[in-house]
C-alpha positions in Angstrom: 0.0 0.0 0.0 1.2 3.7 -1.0 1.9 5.3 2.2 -0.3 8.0 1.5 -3.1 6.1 2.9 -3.1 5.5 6.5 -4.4 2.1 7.5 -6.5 3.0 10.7 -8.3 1.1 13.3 -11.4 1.7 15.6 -8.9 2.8 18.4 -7.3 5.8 16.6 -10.3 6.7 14.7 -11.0 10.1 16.8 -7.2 11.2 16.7 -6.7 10.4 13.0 -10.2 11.9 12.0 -12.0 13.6 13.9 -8.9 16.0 15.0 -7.4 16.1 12.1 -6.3 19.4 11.3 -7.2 19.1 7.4 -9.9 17.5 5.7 -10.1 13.5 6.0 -11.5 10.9 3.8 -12.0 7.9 5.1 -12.1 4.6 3.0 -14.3 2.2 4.4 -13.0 -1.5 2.6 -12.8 -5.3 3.1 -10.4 -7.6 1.5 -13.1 -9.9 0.1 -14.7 -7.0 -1.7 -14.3 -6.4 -5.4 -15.1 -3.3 -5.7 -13.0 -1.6 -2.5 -10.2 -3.5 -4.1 -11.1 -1.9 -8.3 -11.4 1.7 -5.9 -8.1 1.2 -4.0 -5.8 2.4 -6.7 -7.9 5.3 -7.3 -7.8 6.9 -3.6 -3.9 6.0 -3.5 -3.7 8.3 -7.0 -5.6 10.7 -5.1 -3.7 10.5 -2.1 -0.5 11.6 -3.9 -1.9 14.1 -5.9 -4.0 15.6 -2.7 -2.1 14.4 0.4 -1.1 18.1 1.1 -4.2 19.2 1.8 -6.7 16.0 2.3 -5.5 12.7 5.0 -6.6 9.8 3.3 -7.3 6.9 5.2 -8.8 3.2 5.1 -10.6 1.4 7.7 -11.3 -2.4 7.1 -15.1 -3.1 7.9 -14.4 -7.0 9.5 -11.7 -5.8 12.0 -13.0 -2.6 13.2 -17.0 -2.5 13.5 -17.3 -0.1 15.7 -16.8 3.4 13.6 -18.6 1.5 10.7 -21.5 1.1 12.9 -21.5 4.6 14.0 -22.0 6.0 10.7 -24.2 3.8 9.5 -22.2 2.2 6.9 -24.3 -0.5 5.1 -22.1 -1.4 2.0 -19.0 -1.1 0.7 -16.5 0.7 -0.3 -18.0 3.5 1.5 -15.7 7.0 0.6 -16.2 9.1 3.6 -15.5 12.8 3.8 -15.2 14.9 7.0 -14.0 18.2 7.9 -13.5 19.7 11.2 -14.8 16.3 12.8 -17.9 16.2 10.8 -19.6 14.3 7.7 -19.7 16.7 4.7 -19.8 13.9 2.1 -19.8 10.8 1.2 -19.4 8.2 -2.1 -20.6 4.7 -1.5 -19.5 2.3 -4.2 -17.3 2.1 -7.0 -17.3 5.5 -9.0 -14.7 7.3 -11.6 -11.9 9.2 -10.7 -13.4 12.3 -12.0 -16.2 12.4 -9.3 -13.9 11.7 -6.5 -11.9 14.7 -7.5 -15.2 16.7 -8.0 -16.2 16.1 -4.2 -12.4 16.6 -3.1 -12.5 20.0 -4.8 -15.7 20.6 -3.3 -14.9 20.3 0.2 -11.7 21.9 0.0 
């Protein structure tokens, strides 16, 4: 994995998003799942073209279910977007490039 994208658990899920001092989005992924796996390339192109200005993370579903189940995620990959410790967006399966840039540039 690029080390752009921060592999997070449930434990440091406050620290590493929810005090982040830039905008965070949060890829919500299992290893079983097609699609998080097609989208994984894409947020690790985004991460190097964005990583000054946007922390991107992942957080696999099967080992941490506790932030999952506080937002409500139902499927997966789930593209999370917060900013000063709050939900301003969010893409839930596998889209293009171009609309994850479109949201990035939107909530910068």
């Amino acid at each position: 994995m690029v080390e752009d994208v921060l592999e997070i658990d449930d434990s440091v899920f406050d620290a590493e998003v929810l005090k982040s001092d830039k905008p965070v989005l949060i890829d919500f992924w299992a290893p079983w799942c097609g699609p998080c796996r097609a989208i994984s390339p894409l947020v690790e192109e985004l991460a190097s073209e964005f990583g000054d200005k946007i922390k991107f993370v992942k957080c696999n579903v099967d080992e941490n279910p506790i932030t999952p189940g506080k937002y409500g995620i139902r499927s997966i990959p789930t593209l999370m977007f917060f900013k000063d410790g709050n939900v301003v967006d969010q893409v839930i399966g596998m889209v293009a490039r171009s609309k994850l840039k479109e949201v990035i540039n939107k909530i910068l």
